[in-house]
N, C-alpha and C positions, 0 to 999 in steps of 0.2 A: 730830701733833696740829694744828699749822697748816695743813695740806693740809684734814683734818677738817673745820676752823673756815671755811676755805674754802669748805668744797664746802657746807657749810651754810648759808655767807651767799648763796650763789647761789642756796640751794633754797628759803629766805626770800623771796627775790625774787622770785622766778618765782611763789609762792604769792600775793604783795601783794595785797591788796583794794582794789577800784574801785568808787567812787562814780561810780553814773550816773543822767543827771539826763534826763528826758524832759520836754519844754517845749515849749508852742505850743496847735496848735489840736487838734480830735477824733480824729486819728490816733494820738494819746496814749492819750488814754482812753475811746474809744470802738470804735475798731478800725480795724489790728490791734492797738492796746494797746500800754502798754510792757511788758507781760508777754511778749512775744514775744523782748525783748529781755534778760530773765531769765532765759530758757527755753534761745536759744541757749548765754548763757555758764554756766548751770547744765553742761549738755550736754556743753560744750567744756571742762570743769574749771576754769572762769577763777574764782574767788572775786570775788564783784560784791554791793553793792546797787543795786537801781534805785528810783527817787522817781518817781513820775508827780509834775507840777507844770501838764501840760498840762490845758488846758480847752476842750471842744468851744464851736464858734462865736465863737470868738476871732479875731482878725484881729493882723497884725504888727502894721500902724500903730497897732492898738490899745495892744498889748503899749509899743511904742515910747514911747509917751507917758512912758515912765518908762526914761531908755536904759539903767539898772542893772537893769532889770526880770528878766532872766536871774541876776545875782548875788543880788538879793535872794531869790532863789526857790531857788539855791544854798546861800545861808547857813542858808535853813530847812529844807535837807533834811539838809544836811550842817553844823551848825554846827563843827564843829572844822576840818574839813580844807575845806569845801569840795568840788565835783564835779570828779572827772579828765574824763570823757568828757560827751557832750551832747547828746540827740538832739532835734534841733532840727525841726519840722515847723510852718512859716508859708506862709500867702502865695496859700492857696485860697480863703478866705471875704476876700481882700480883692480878689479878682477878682469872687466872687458879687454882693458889695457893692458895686462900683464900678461909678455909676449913667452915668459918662462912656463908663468901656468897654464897656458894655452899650447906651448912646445909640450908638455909634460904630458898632457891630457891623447892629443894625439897619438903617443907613445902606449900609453893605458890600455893594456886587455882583460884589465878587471873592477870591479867597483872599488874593492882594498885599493887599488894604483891609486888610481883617479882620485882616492880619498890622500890619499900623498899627496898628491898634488896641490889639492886645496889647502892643507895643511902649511905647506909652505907657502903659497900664496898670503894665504891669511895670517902666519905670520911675522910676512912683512908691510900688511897691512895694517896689523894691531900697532906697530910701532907708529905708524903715524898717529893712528887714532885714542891713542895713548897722550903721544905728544899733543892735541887739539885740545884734551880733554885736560890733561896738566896745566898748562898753558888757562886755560879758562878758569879752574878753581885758585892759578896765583891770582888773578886779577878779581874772581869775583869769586869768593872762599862759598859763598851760603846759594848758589845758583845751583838749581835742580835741573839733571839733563833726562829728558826721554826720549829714547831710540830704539825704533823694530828694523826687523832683519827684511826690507823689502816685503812683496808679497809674492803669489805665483803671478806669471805675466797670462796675455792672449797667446794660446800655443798653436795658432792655426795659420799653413798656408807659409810668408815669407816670416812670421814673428816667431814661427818654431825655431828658425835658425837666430833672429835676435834673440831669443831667449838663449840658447846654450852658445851663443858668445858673450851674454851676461854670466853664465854659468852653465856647464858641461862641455861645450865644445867638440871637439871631433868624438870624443868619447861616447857624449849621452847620444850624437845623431849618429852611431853609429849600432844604435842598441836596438832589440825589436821594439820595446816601450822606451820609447826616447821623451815622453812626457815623465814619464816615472823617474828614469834615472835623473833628471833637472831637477823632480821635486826632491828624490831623496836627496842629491850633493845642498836642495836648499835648505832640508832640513836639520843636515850633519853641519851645516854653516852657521847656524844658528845655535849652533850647540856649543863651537868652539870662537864664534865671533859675537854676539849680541850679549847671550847668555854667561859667557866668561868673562866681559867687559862687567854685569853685575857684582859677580862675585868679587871680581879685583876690587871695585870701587865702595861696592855695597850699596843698596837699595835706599838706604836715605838720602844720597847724592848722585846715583845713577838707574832707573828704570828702563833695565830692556824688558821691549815687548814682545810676543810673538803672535806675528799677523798671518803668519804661512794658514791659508786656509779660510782666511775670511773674506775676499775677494771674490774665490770662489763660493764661497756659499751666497754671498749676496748676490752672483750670477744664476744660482740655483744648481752649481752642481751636484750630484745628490751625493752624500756620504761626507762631504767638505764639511767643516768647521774650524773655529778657531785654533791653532794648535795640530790639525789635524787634516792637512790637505789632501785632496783627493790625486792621485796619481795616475787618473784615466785622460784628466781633460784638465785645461786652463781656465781662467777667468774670460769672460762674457766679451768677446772683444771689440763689441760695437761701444762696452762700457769703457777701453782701457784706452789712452791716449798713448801713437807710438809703440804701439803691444805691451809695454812695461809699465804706463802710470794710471791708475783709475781716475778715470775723466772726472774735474771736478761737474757735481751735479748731478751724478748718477748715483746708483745704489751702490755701486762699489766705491765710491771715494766716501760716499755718507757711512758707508759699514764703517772702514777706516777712523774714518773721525768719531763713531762712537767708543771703539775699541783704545784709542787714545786719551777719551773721556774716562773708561770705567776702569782700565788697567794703569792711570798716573796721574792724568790733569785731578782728577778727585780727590784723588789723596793729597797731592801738593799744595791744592788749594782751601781756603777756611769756607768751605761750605757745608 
């Protein structure tokens, strides 16, 4: 009977329900959506809710302004327990808005510049995103956050120009590969923003991803993969909502929500 009682309490656990909290800017709730992120642990058997809490055209330093800003948007979706997991998506509309790193970039005659640029851009973005992330581990110490660095957008037609006021600016449209130079400042950003945010915090309480490259392949651009974006062409842009968010529904927002499954939600969760 205690072996029973055992094997029961293990099968308990392993069922446990997770509260997931989706927070930040339109990758929330515009696309891919936190349904993506439903979709997976539906799929994988993991018993989950998810809260969208994000809001397109948000900026961190916005959010920041209030350094609980993440727990109070915890307690509202989750009043009793609070959120386990977190997917956190900041830090692109404070690049678009930021009028210094957009002066700076103008000024740029070389990729070294333009890399300054960012650099200061970013960080005065870390501080906020810092402050979101402090602020959420007072309130809820044992909450796992996972966060990728956007992806590459649609670069055709008027979204070439939304793209590098997302990132490059007069700089990359002024280049003879102006799709190239957007991906490389995306991929030098992901080096000194996603990826430095792990280190800081460490991988048991923070997982950044990196999705540069997986949009595009789900588009079929040839040579694209995860990690490894192609610098000739964008993402599929009949798939991308707005040129910047992969439509939920499509293979690009489905890529997404796998790469979210097998690079975090797995490991976070007892499956």
């Amino acid at each position: 009977m205690l072996k029973k009682l055992g094997f029961l309490a293990v099968l308990a656990s392993a069922k446990a329900d997770y509260n997931v909290l989706s927070f930040g800017d339109s990758q929330g709730d515009t696309g891919p959506t936190y349904a993506v992120i439903q979709d997976v642990l539906d799929q994988n058997n993991v018993a989950a809710k998810v809260v969208n809490a994000a809001v397109g055209g948000t900026l961190s330093c916005g959010w920041a302004a209030e350094s609980d800003a993440i727990v109070t948007a915890g307690r509202s979706a989750f009043p009793v327990s609070g959120p386990d997991l977190v997917w956190l998506t900041v830090g692109g509309n404070d690049l678009a808005g930021d009028a210094k790193y957009h002066a700076c970039l103008k000024l740029s005659k070389t990729d070294s510049a333009a890399r300054r640029c960012l650099d200061a851009a970013n960080s005065r973005l870390m501080e906020c995103t810092k402050t979101l992330l402090d602020g959420l581990w007072k309130g809820y110490p044992d909450a796992k956050v996972g966060m990728y660095n956007y992806e590459v957008p649609c670069m055709e037609d008027y979204c070439l120009e939304e793209g590098a006021n997302f990132l490059g600016g007069d700089y990359c449209l002024s280049q003879s590969n102006q799709i190239g130079c957007m991906v490389d400042l995306l991929s030098y950003w992901q080096t000194i923003y996603v990826d430095a945010l792990e280190v800081m915090y460490g991988k048991e309480k923070f997982t950044g991803m990196n999705m540069l490259g997986v949009a595009q392949q789900a588009s079929g651009v040839p040579g694209a993969s995860q990690g490894n974006p192609s610098r000739d062409a964008g993402s599929k842009c009949e798939w991308m909502t707005s040129c910047v968010h992969p439509t939920y529904g499509t293979k690009t927002a489905d890529a997404i929500g796998e790469v979210l499954w097998t690079d975090w939600l797995r490991n976070v969760t007892n499956v």
